[in-house]
C-alpha positions as CSV (number, residue, x, y, z in Angstrom):
1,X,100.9,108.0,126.0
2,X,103.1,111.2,125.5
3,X,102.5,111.9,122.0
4,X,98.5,111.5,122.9
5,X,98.3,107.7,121.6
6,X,95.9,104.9,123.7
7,X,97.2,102.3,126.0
8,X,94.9,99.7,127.7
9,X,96.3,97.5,130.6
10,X,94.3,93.5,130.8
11,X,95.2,92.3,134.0
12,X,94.5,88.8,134.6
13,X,93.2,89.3,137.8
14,X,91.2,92.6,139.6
15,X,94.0,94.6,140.9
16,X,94.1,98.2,142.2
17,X,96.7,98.7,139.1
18,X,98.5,102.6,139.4
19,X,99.1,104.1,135.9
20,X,101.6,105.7,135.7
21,X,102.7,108.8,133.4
22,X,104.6,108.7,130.3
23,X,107.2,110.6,130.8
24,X,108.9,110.6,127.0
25,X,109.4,113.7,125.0
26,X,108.2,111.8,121.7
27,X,106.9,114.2,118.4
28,X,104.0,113.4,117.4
29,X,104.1,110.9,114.3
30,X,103.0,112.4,110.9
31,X,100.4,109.4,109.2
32,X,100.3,110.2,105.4
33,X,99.3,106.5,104.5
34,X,97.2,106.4,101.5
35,X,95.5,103.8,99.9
36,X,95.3,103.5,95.9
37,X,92.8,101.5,94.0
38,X,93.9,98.3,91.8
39,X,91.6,98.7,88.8
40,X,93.1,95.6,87.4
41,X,92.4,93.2,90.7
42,X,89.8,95.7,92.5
43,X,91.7,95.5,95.4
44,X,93.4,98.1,97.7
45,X,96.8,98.9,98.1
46,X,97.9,100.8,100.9
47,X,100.9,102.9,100.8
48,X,102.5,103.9,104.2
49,X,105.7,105.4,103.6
50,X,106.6,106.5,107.1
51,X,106.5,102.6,108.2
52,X,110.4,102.5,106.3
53,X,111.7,104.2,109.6
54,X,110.2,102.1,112.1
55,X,112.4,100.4,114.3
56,X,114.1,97.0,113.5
57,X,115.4,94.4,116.0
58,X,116.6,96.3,118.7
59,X,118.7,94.7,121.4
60,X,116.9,93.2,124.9
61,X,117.9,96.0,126.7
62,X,116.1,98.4,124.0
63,X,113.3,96.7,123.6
64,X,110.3,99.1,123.2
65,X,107.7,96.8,124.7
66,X,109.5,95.2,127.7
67,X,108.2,97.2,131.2
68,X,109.5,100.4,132.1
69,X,112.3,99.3,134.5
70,X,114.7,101.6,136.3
71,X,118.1,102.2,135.4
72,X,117.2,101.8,131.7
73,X,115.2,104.1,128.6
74,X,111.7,104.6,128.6
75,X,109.2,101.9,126.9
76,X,106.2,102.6,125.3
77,X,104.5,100.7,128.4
78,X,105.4,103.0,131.7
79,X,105.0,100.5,134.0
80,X,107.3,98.1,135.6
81,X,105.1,95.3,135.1
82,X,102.6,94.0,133.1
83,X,99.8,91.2,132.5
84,X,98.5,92.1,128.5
85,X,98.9,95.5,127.1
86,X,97.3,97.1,124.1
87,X,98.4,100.0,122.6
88,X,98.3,102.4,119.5
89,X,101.1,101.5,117.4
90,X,103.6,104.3,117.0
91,X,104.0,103.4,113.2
92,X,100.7,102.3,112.0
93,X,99.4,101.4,108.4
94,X,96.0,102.7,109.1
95,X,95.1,105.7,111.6
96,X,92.7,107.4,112.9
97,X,94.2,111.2,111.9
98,X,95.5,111.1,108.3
99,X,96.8,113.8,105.6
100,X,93.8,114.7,103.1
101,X,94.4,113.5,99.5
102,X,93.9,114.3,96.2
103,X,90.7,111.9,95.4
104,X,92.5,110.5,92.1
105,X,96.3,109.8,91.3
106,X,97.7,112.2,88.9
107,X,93.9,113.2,88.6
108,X,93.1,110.4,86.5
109,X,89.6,108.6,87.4
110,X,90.9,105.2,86.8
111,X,93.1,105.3,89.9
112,X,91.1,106.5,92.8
113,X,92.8,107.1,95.9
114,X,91.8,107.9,99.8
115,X,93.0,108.3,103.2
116,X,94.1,105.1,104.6
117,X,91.8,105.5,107.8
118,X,91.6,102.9,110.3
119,X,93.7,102.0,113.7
120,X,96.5,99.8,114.0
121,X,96.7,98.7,117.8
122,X,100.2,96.4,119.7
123,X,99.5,93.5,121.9
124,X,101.6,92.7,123.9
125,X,101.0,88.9,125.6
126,X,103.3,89.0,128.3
127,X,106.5,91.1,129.9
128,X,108.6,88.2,129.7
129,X,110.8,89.3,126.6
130,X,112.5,85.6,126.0
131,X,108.6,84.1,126.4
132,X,106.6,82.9,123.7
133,X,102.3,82.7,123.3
134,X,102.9,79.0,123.2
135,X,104.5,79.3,126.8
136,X,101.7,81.3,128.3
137,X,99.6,80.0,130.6
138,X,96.5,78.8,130.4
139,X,95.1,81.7,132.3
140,X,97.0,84.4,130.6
141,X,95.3,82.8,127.6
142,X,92.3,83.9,128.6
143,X,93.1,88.1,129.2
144,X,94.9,87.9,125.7
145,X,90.9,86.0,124.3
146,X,89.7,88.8,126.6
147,X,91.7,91.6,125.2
148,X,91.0,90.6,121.7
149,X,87.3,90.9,122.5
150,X,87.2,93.9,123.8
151,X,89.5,95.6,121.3
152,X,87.1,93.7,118.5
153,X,84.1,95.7,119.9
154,X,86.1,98.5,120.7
155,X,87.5,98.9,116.8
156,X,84.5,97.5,114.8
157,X,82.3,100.5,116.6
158,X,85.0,103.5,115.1
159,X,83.8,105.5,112.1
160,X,85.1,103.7,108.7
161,X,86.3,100.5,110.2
162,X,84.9,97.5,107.9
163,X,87.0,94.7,109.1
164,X,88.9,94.1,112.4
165,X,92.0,91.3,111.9
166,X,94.0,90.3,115.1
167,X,96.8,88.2,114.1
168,X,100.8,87.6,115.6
169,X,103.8,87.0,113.5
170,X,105.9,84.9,115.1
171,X,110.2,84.4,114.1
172,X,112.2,86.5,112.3
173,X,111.4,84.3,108.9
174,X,108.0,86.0,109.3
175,X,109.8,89.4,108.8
176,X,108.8,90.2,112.4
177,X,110.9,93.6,113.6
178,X,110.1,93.0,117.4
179,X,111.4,90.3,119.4
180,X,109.6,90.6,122.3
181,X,106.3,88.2,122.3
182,X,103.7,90.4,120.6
183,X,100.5,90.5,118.0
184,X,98.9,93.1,116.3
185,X,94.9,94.1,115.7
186,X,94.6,96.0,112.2
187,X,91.0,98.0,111.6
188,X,91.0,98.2,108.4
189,X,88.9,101.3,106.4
190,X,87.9,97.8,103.5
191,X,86.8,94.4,103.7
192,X,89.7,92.4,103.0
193,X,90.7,90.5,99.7
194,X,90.7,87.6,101.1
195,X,86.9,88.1,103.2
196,X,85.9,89.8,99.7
197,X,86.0,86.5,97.8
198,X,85.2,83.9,100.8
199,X,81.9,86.3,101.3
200,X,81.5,85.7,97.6
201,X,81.5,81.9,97.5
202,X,79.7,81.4,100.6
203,X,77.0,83.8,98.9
204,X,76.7,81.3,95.9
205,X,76.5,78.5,98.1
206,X,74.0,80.0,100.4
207,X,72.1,80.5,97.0
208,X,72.3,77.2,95.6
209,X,72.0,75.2,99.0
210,X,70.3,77.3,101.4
211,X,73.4,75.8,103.9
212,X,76.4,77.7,105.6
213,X,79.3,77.1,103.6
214,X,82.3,77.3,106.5
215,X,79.3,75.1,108.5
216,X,79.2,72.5,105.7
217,X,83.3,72.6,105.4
218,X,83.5,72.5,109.5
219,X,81.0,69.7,109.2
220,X,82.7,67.7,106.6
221,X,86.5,67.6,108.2
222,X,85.0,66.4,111.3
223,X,82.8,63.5,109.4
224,X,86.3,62.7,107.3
225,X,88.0,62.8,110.4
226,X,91.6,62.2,108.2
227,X,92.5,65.7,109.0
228,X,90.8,66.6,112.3
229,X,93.8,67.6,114.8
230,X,91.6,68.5,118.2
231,X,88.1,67.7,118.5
232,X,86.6,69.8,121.1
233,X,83.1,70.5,122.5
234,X,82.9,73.7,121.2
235,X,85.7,74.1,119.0
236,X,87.8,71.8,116.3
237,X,91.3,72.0,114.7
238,X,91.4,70.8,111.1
239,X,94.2,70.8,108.4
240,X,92.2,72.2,105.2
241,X,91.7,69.8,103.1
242,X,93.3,71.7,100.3
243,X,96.0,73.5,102.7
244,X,98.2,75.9,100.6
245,X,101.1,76.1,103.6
246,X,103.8,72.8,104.1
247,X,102.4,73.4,108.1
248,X,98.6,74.7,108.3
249,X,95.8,74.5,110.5
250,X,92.6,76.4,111.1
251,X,90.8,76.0,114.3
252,X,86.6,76.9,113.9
253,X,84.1,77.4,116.5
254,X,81.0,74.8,116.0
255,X,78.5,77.7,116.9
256,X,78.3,80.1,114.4
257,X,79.7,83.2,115.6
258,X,80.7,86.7,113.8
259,X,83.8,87.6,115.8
260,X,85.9,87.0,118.9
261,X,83.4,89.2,120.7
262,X,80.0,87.3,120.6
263,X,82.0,84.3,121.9
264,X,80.2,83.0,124.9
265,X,82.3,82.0,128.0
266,X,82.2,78.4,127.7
267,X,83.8,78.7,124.0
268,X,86.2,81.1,125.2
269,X,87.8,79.2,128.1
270,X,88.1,75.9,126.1
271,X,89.8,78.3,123.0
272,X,92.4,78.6,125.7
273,X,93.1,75.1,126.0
274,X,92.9,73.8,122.4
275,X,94.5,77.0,121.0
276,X,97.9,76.4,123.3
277,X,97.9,72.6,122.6
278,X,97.7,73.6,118.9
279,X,100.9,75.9,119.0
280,X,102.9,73.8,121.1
281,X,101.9,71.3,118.8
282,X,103.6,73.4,116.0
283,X,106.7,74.0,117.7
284,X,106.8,70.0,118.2
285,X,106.2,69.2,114.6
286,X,109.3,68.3,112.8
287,X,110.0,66.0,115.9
288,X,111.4,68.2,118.7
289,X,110.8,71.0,120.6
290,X,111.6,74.0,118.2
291,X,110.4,78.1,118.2
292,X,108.7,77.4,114.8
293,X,107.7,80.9,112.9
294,X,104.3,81.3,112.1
295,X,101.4,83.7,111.2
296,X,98.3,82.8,113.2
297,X,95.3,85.1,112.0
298,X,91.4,85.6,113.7
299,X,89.4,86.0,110.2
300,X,86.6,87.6,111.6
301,X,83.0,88.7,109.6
302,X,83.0,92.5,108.3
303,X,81.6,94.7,110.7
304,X,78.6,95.9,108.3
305,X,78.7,93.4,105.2
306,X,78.7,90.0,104.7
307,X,77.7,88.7,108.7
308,X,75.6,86.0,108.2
309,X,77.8,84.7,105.1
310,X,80.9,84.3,107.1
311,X,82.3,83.0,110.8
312,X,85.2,83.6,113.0
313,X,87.7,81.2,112.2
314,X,91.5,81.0,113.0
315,X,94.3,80.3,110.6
316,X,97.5,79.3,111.7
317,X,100.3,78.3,109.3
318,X,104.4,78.0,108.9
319,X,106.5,78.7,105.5
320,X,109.0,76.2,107.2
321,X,108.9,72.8,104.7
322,X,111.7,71.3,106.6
323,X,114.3,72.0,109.2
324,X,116.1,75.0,108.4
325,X,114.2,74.8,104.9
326,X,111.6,77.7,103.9
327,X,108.6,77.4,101.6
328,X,108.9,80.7,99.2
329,X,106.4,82.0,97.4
330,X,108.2,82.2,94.2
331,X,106.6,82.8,90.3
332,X,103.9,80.5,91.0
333,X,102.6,81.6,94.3
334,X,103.7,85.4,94.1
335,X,103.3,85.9,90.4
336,X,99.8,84.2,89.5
337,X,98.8,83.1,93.1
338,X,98.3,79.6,92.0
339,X,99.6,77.6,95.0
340,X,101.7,74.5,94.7
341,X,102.1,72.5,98.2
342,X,105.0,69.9,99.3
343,X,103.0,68.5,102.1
344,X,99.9,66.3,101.7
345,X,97.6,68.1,104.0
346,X,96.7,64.5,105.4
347,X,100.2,64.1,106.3
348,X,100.3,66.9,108.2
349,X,97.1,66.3,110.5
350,X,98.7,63.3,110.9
351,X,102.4,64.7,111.9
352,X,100.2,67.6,114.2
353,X,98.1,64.6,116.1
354,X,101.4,63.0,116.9
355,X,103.7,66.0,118.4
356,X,102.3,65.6,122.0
């Protein structure tokens, strides 16, 4: 790209694809994320001041990740068309080329800090700007499983990456600042929180059973049954059975596998299938078609820690209770992360089996 970021066309068939130039006089982004050091939580908190400038909701016609087309600006993808794209994003919480920083805030050891180093990469699922991932077809699908594979690889082999999370946020509920149908891959320089403590329990109950916790949890929704959604050959869509979200579902290979990567081709061309009937059955779930906003998230294993204690695994949820009704995360939720949840999670398998 013209300020020397990466762009990486997935066609869904072999073409003879041109690339074209981009022709932009962008400057080159200063990155001066940082990431401080919770001594009270032992957690991570990156700070990426230069994201507060980032653009916001732009009209169609302005859309930054619609084709190149003539008789209007410059997109960050130069060509007039496009299958899947991925690409560096211009406004990233993690990179590659950051500012050096003082080890320790205010040069106090109890707040270490550090270069936020890591990559934060655009996907964009299709050129159609009024589309949606639930509208994609079944074979487009495939090059976005495809693209998240490669970029998987591609990110968990780059000096200080730990974790590699491709996720979309989808509505403007979600706080999304892009219209246009889109995900994002973060490479993060930490194992995540939320990885931190799932390696944790699956440790002690690898220690105290000699079993595979997400196995055993995989193995016991499908034995219940009273939340099972879709029941594949090589893949099955539960509601947890303690689901923290009014709308919730997490979708887990039956093979143990580390990442989107090591899927083999038999599991990837049935996630296809299963993962677009699961959307579409979110969009259908308060009993008509609807664009429901969601966060749907690929927990993968840690790229050096924790890879036999942990699986791939999808979550997909909505903070929509109701028609035109949110669920906030208020003093309960935000303040002391103690979750309180208006659904019964079997009533939601059961609303999610019925929006066909």
């Amino acid at each position: 790209m013209a300020d020397g970021r990466e762009l990486f066309y997935f066609d869904d068939a072999t073409v003879g694809r041109e690339v074209l130039p981009d022709t932009r006089d962008l400057p080159v982004v200063e990155h001066g994320s940082t990431m401080r050091f919770d001594v009270l939580t032992g957690e991570w908190v990156t700070i990426a001041a230069h994201r507060m400038d980032r653009t916001f909701l732009p009209p169609a016609d302005h859309c930054p990740l619609c084709p190149t087309q003539p008789g209007r600006e410059p997109s960050e993808i130069p060509a007039p068309d496009y299958d899947v794209v991925v690409f560096e994003n211009r406004f990233p919480s993690f990179a590659q080329t950051t500012t050096q920083v003082e080890p320790n805030v205010d040069g106090m050891a109890l707040w270490p800090q550090r270069p936020a180093t890591g990559r934060c990469e655009v996907v964009c699922f299709t050129s159609d700007h009024s589309s949606s991932f639930a509208a994609l077809t079944e074979s487009r699908v495939r090059t976005v499983i495809e693209a998240w594979a490669d970029r998987t690889a591609a990110l968990s082999a780059m000096p200080g990456v730990e974790q590699v999370f491709p996720f979309e946020n989808r509505g403007k509920e979600i706080g999304v600042t892009l219209d246009h149908p889109h995900g994002q891959i973060y490479a993060y320089p930490f194992v995540t929180p939320r990885t931190a403590s799932l390696i944790t329990r699956a440790g002690a109950h690898r220690q105290r059973t000699g079993r595979d916790l997400m196995g055993d949890v995989l193995d016991a929704e499908r034995k219940a049954g009273t939340r099972v959604v879709l029941d594949g050959e090589h893949w099955t869509a539960f509601v947890p059975a303690a689901a923290r979200w009014p709308v919730e579902a997490h979708l887990v290979p039956h093979r143990a596998v580390p990442d989107i990567a090591a899927l083999h081709e038999e599991e990837r061309a049935e996630l296809a299938v299963l993962y677009r009937d699961l959307l579409g059955r979110l969009n259908r779930y308060f009993g008509e078609p609807g664009d429901l906003p969601y966060i749907s998230g690929w927990h993968q294993a840690p790229v050096h820690t924790g890879r036999d204690l942990t699986r791939l695994h999808l979550q997909l949820f909505s903070l929509r209770r109701a028609p035109g009704k949110l669920k906030y995360l208020a003093g309960s939720e935000s303040g002391m992360a103690a979750w309180v949840n208006d659904a019964a999670p079997e009533t939601i398998a059961e609303r999610l089996r019925g929006a066909v």
